[in-house]
C-alpha positions, 0 to 999 in steps of 0.5 A, a space after each residue: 405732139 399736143 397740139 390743142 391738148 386742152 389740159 397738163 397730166 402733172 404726172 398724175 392719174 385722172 382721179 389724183 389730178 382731180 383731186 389735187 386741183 380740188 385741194 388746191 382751191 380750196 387752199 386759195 379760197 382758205 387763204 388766198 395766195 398759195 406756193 406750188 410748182 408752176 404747172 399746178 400754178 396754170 393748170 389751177 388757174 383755168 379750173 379756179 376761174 371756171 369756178 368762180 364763174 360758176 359761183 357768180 352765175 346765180 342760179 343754183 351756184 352753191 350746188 355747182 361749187 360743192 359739186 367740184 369742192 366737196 367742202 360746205 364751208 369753202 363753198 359758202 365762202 366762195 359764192 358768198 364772198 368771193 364770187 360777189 366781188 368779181 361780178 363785173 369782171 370777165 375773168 382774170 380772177 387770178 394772178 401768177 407770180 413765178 418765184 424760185 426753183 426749189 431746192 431739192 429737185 429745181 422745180 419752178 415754184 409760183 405764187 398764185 393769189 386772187 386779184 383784188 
């Protein structure tokens, strides 16, 4: 039973799901709408957003990110650019649209994108 189980395994190790969760936000910080299996597509939304509330906070915001993305340029852009433009929004960051199963193994597919 996973009653109140607060997060999805995807499969994976600890240390994979943390770095999958990593590369993939840093995809949507690059470009701002990616593809990816549905599971990711949820379970990315809940670590995005928790991240861009870190970004807005202020007070050592760009220490915090980095400390999650380990990458300056993405970093500087989120607290920079993308974190200002949420400012007066409670969360919501994030919009998924469920999309098509794939091809080879029938997986559900999902765009995630910022909201404007």
């Amino acid at each position: 039973m996973r009653h109140k189980h607060g997060y999805r395994k995807l499969s994976r190790t600890s240390a994979h799901r943390a770095a999958l969760l990593k590369n993939l936000s840093i995809a949507l910080i690059k470009y701002g709408r990616i593809e990816t299996t549905l599971p990711k597509a949820k379970e990315l939304r809940s670590y995005f957003e928790k991240l861009i509330t870190k970004a807005s906070s202020g007070d050592n915001a760009h220490r915090a990110v980095f400390a999650m993305l380990q990458d300056k340029v993405c970093t500087n852009k989120l607290v920079t650019e993308i974190a200002p433009e949420y400012a007066e929004r409670n969360g919501g960051y994030t919009r998924i649209i469920k999309t098509r199963n794939r091809r080879g193994d029938a997986a559900p597919m999902a765009i995630i994108e910022l909201v404007q």
